[in-house]
N, CA and C of each residue as an Amber inpcrd file, in Angstrom:
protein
   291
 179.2020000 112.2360000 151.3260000 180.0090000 113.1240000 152.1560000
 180.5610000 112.3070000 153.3170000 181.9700000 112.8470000 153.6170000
 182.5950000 111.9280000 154.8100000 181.8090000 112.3860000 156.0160000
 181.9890000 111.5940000 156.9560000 181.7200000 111.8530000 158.4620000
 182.3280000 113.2030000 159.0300000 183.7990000 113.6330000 158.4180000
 184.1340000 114.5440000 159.3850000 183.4060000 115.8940000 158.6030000
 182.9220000 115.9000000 157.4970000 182.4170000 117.1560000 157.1120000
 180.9590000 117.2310000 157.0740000 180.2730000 116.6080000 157.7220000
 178.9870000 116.6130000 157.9610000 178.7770000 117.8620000 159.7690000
 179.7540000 117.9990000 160.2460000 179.8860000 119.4310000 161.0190000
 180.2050000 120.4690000 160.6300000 179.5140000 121.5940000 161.3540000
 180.1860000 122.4330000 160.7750000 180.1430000 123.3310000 161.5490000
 181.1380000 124.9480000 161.5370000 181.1730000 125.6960000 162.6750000
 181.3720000 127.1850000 162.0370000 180.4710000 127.9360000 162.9290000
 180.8860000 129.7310000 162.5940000 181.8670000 130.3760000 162.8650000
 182.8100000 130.8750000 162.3240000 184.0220000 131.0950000 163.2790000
 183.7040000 132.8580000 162.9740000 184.0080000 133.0890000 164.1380000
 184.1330000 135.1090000 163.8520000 184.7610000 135.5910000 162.8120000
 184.5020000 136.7300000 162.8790000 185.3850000 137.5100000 161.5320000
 186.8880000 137.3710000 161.7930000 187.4420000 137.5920000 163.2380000
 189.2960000 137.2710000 163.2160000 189.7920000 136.6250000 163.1720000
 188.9980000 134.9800000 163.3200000 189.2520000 133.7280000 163.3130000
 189.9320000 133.2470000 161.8890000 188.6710000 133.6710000 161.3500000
 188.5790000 133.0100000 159.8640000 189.4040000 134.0250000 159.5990000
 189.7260000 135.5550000 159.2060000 190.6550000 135.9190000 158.6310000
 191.9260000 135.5770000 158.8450000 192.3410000 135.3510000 160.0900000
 194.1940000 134.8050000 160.1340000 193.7580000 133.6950000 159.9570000
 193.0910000 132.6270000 160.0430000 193.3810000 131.4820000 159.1270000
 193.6380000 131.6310000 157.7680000 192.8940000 132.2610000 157.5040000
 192.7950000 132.4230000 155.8460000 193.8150000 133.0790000 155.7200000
 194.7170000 134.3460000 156.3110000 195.8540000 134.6920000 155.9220000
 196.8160000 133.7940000 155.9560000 197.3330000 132.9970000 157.0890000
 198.1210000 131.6380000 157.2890000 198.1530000 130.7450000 155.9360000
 196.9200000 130.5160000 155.2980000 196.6190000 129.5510000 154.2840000
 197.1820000 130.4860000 153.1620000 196.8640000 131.4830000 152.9960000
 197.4490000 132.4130000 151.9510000 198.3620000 132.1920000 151.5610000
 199.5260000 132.6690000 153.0950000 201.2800000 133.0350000 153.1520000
 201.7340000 131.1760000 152.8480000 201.5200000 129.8950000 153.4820000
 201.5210000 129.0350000 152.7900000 201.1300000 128.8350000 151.5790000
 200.1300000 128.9390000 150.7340000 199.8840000 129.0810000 149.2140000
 201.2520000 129.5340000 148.6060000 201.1560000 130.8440000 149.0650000
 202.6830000 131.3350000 148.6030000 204.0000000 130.7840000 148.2280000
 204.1590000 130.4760000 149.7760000 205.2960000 129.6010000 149.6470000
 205.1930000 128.0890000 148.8780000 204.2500000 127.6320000 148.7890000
 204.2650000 126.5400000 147.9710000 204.6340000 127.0130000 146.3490000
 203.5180000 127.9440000 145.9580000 204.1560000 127.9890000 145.0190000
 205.4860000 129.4120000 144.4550000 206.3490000 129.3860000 145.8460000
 207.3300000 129.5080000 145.1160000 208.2890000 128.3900000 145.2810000
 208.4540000 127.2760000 145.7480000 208.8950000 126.1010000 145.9230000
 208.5640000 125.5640000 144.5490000 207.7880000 125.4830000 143.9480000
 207.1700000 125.1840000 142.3210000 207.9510000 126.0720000 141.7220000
 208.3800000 127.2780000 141.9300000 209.0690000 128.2360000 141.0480000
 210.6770000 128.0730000 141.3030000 210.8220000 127.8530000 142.4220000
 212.3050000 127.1110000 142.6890000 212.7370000 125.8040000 141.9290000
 212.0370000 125.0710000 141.7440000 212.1010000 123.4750000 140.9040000
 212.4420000 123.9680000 139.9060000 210.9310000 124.5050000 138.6840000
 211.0450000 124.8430000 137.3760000 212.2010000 125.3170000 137.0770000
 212.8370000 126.3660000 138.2930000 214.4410000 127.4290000 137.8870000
 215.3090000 126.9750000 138.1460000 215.3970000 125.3710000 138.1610000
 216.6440000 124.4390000 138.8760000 217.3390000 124.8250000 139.6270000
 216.8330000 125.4240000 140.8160000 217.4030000 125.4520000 142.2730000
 217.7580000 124.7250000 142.9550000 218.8200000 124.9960000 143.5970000
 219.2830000 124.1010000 144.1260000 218.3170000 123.2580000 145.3690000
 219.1870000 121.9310000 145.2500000 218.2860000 120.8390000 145.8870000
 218.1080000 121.6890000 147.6770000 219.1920000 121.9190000 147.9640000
 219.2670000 122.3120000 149.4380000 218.4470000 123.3650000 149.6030000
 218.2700000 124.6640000 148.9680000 217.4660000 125.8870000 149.4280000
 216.0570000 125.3110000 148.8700000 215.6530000 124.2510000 148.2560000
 214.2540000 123.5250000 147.9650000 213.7970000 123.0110000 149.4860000
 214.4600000 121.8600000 150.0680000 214.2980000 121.7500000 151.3800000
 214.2270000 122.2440000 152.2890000 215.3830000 123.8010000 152.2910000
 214.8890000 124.5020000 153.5840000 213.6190000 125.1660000 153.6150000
 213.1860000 125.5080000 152.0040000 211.8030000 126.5260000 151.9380000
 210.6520000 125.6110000 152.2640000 211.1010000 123.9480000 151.8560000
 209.8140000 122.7550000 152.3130000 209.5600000 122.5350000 154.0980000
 211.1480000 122.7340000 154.5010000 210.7390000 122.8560000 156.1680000
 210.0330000 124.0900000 156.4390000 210.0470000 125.5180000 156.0460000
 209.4180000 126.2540000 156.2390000 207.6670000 126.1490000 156.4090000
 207.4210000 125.4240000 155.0300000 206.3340000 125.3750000 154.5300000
 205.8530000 124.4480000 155.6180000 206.3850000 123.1480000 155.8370000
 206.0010000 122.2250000 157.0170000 205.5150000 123.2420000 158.3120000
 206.7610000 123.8420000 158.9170000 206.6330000 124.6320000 159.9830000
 205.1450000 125.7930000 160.1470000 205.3360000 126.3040000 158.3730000
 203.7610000 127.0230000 158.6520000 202.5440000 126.0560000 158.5870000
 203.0080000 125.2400000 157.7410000 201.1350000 124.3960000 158.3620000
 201.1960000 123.6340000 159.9710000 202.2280000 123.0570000 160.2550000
 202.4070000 122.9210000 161.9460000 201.2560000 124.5010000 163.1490000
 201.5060000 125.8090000 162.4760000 202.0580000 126.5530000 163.4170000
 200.0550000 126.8930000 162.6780000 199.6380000 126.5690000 161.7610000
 198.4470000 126.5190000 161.1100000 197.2900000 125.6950000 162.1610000
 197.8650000 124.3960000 162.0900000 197.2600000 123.2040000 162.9120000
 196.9940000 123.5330000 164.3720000 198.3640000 124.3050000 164.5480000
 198.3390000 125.0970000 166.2140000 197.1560000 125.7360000 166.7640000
 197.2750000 126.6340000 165.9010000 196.2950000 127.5950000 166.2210000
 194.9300000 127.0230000 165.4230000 194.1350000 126.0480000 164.4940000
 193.3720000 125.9800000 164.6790000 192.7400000 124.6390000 165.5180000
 193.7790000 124.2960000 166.1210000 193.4300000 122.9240000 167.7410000
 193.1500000 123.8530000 168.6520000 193.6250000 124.9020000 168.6460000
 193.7270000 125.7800000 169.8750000 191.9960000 126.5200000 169.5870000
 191.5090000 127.1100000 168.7420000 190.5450000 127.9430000 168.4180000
 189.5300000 126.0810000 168.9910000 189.5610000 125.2460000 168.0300000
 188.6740000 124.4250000 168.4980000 188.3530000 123.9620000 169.8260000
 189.5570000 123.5450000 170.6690000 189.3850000 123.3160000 171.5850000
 188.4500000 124.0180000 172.8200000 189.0220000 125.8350000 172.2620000
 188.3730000 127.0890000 173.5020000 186.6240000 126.8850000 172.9620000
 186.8200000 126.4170000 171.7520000 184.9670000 126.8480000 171.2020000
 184.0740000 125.3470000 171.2880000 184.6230000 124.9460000 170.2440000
 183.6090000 123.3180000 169.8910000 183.8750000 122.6240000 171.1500000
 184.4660000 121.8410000 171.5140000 185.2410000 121.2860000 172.4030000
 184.3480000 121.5550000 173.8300000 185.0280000 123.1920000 174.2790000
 184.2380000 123.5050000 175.1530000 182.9600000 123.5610000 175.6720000
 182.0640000 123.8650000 174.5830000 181.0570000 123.7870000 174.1700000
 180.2930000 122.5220000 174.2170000 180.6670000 121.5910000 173.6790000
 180.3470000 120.4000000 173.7340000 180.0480000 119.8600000 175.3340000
 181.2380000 119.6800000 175.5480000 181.4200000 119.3820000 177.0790000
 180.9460000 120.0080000 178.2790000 180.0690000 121.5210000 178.0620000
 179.1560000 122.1230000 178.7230000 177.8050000 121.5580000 178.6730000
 177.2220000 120.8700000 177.2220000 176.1330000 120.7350000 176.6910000
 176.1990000 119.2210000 177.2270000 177.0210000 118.1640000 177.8230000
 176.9070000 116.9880000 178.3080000 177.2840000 116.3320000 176.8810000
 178.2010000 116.6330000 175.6740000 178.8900000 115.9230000 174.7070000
 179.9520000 115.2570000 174.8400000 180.4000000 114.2510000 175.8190000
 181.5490000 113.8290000 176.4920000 182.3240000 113.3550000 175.1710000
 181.7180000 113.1440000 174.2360000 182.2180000 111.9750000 173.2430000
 183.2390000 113.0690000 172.4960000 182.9210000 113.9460000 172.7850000
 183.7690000 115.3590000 172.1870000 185.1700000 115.2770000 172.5840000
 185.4820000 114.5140000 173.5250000 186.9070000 113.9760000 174.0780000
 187.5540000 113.2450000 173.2740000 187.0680000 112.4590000 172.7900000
 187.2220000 111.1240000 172.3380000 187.6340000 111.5230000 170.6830000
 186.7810000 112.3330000 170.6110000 187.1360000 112.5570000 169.0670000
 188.4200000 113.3030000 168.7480000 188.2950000 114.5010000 169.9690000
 189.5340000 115.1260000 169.9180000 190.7950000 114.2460000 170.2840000
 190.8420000 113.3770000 171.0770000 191.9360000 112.4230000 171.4220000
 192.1400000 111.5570000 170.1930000 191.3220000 110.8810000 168.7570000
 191.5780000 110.3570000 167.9990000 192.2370000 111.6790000 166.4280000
 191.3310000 112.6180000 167.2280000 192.1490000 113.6760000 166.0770000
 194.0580000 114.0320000 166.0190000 194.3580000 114.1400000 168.1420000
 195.4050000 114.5420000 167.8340000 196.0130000 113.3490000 167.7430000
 195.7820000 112.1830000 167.7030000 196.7180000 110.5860000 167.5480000
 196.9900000 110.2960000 166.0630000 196.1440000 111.3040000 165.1390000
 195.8000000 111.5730000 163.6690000 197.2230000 112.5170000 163.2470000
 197.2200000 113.6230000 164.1230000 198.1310000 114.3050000 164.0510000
 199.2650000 114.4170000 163.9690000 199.6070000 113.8250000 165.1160000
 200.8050000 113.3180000 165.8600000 201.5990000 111.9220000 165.1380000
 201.0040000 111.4120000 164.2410000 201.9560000 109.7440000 163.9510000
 202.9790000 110.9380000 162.9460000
């Protein structure tokens, strides 16, 4: 098992459900982007539905940096986990290239 999945965290019942809806409505759209190809759609409405799809996992990532930050993060850094900085600063440099 990698390093980053050797943590792990409880998230409430509203947490985890709009994530999981987010991941859904992306599922979706992926595969109708798969259903756009197979029906030889055009190249251009393929790309705008792929920026979409980009935009929802962006707006995905958002909100779960944001949930981490108020919980783990915080948390950490109450409990004297400074290194909890560090990780988050190599996560969003992960992010961000």
């Amino acid at each position: 098992m990698s390093e980053c999945c050797k943590k792990t965290k409880n998230r409430d019942a509203n947490e985890l459900k709009a994530l999981v809806n987010r991941l859904n409505r992306i599922e979706g759209q992926v595969r109708g982007v798969k259903n756009m190809l197979e029906n030889d759609a055009y190249c251009v409405d393929i790309l705008i539905q792929v920026g979409a799809i980009n935009a929802a996992l962006n707006a995905f990532n958002k909100e779960l940096l944001a949930n981490h930050i108020h919980t783990c993060v915080v948390d950490d850094i109450k409990n004297g986990r400074e290194a909890t900085v560090d990780e988050l600063c190599d996560t969003l440099q992960k992010l961000l290239k």
